[in-house]
NUFI-105763 format. One line per field, with one value per residue (C-alpha): x, y, z. Coordinates in steps of 0.5 Angstrom, whole numbers, plus 2048, in hexadecimal, padded with zeros to 3 digits. Layout:
# NUFI-105763
u = [X,...]
v = [Y,...]
w = [Z,...]
//
This chain:
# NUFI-105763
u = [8D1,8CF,8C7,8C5,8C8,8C1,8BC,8B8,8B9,8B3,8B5,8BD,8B9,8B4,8BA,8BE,8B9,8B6,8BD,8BF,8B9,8B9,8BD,8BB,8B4,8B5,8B9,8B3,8AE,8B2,8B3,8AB,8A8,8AF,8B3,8BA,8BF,8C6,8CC,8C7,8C2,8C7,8C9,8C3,8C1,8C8,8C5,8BF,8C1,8C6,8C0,8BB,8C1,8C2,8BB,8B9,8BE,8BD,8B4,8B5,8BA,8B5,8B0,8A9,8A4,8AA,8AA,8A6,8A7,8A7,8AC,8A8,8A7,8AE,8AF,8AA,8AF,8B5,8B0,8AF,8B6,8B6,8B0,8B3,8B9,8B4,8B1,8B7,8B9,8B4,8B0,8A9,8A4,8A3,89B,89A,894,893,897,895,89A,898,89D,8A0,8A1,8A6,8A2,8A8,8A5,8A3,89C,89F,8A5,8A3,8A5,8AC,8AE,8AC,8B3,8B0,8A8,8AA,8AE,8AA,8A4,8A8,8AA,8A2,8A0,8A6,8A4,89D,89E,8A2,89B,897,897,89C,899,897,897,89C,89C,8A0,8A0,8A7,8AC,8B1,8B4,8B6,8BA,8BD,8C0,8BD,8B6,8B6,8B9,8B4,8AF,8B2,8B5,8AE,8AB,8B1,8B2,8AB,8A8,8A1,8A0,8A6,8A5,8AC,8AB,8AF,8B2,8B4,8B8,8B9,8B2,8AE,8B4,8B2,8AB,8AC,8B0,8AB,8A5,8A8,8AB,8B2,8B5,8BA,8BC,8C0,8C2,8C6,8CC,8CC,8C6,8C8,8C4,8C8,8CE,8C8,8C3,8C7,8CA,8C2,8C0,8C6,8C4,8BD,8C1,8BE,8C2,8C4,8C7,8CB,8CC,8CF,8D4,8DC,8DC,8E3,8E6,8E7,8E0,8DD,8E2,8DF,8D8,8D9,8DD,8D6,8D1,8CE,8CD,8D0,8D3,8D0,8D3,8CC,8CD,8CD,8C6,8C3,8C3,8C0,8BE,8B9,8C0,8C1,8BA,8BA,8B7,8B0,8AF]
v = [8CD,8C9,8C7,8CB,8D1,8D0,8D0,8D7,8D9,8D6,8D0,8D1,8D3,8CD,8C8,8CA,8CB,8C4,8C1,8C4,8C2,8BB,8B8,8BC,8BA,8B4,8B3,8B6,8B1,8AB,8AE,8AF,8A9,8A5,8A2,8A0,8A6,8A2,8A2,89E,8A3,8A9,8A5,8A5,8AC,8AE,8AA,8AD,8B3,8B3,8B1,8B5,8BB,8B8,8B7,8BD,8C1,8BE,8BE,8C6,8C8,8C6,8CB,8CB,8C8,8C3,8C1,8B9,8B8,8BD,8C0,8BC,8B6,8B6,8B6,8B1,8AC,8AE,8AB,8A6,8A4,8A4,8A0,89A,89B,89A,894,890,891,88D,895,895,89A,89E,89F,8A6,8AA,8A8,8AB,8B1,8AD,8A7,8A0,8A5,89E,8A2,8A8,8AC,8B1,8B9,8BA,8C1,8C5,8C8,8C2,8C3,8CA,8D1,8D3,8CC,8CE,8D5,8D2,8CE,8D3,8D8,8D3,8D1,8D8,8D9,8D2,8D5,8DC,8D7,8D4,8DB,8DD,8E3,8E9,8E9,8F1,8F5,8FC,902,906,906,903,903,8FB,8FA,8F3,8F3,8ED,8EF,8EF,8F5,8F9,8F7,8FA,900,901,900,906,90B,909,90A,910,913,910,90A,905,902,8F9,8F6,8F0,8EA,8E5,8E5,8E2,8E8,8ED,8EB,8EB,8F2,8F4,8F0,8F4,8FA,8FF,900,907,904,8FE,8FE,8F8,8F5,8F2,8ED,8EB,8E3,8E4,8EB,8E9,8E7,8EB,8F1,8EE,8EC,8F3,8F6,8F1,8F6,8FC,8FE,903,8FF,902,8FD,8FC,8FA,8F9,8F8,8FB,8FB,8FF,8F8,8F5,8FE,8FE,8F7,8F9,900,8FC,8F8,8FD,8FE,906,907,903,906,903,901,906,90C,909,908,90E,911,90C,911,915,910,910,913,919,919,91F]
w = [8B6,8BD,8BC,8C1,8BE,8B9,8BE,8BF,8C6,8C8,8C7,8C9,8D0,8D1,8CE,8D5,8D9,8D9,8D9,8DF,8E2,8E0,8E5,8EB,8E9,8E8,8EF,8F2,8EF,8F1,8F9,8F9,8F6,8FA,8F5,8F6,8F4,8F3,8EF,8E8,8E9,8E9,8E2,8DF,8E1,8DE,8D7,8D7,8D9,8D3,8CE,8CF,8CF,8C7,8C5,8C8,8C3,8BE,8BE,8C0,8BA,8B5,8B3,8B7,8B1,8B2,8B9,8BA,8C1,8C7,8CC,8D1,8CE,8CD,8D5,8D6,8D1,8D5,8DB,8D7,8D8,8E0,8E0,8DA,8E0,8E6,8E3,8E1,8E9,8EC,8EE,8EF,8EE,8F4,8F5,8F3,8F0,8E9,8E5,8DF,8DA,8D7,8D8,8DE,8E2,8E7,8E8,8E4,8DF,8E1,8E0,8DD,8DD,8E3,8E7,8E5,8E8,8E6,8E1,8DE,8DE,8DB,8D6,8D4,8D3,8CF,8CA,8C9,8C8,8C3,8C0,8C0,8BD,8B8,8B5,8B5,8AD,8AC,8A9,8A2,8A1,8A1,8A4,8A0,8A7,8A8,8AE,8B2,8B4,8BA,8BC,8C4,8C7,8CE,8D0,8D4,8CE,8C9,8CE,8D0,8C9,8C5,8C7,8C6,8BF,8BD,8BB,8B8,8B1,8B2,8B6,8B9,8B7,8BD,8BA,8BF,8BA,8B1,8B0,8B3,8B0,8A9,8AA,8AC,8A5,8A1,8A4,8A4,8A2,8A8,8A8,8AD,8B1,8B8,8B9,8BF,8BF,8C5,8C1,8BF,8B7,8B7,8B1,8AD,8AE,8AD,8A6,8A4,8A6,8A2,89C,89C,89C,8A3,8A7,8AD,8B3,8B8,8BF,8C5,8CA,8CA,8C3,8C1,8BB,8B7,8B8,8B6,8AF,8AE,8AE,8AB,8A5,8A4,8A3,8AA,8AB,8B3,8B8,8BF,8C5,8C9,8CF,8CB,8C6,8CB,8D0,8C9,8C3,8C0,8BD,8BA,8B6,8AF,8AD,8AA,8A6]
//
């Protein structure tokens, strides 16, 4: 498995966005504070570039609690290559105002991701929100109102999907990834559970879900028969194709006496 596989969307998503960002910022900050762009500086913003590619994975696969430097701080030490490149040709500090970073000589380092363009600044706060939610104490109680579970790939489904698989008394649990599906299975109790097959966790949310004697329902796009007799033969209760689940995800609901 590629180490960026590991990682939660958030942190997939922010990976990309910084290193997409790095050399244009970088080229930028050199046009406007008059440092040399040539052949050597291309090398190094190449080395840093590729740095901060690596480094980034391996800090944004680990688990949050486990995380000791930050995105941002990274960036700044891929910087930090630059500078090490500026000084050892001889190029001198351009005056410019004081920089927010300490030992920021050349006036390289981003006060803030919104320094580095909009895909990067809102990257960036996705993955702190999801950081954050991260440390906030899941729920100690349990509930025995049942539900239905929800796992969608996109966004825009998760939204509209939500309200049309709840009803009076179950609540539908919109699960983004296998953390929060196997939180909703332990708090409680699942009547039924769609799950979307572009869904990068789908293969081993469907089989956790299964383990638990869910009924799972799965969907999606380009379903051929193989990949059908293949669910079906493991346990899922239907295979849908994703037309015909979202013109009316409701008939798919159990009935509750």
């Amino acid at each position: 498995m590629h180490i960026l596989d590991a990682m939660v969307p958030e942190a997939q998503r922010l990976h990309s966005a910084l290193v997409s960002a790095f050399p244009e910022y970088v080229t930028t900050v050199f046009v406007e504070r008059g440092y040399p762009l040539d052949k050597t500086t291309a090398l190094a913003i190449e080395e840093a570039t590729a740095f901060l590619d690596v480094e980034l994975a391996v800090v944004l696969e680990q688990a949050y609690r486990e995380q000791r430097r930050s995105p941002l701080e990274l960036f700044r030490a891929a910087l930090g290559m630059l500078a090490s490149m500026l000084a050892d040709s001889g190029v001198s500090p351009t005056p410019t105002r004081s920089s927010t970073v300490e030992g920021d000589l050349y006036g390289l380092a981003p006060g803030s991701s919104s320094a580095l363009g909009p895909a990067a600044h809102e990257a960036h706060l996705a993955w702190g929100a999801a950081k954050a939610s991260a440390f906030v104490p899941a729920p100690s109680m349990t509930s025995n109102d049942p539900a239905v579970l929800l796992m969608a790939a996109d966004q825009g489904d998760r939204v509209v999907l939500g309200p049309l698989l709840g009803s009076p008394g179950v609540e539908c649990l919109v699960a983004r990834n296998p953390a929060a599906v196997v939180a909703a299975i332990e708090q409680r109790p699942v009547l039924v559970a769609f799950i979307d097959l572009a869904h990068r966790s789908a293969r081993p949310v469907v089989t956790r879900l299964l383990g638990a004697d869910i009924p799972t329902i799965v969907y999606g796009d380009g379903i051929d028969d193989l990949v059908e007799t293949g669910l079906l033969a493991q346990g899922v209760r239907a295979v849908v194709h994703r037309d015909d689940f979202v013109a009316d995800p409701a008939r798919f609901l159990p009935r509750i006496a």
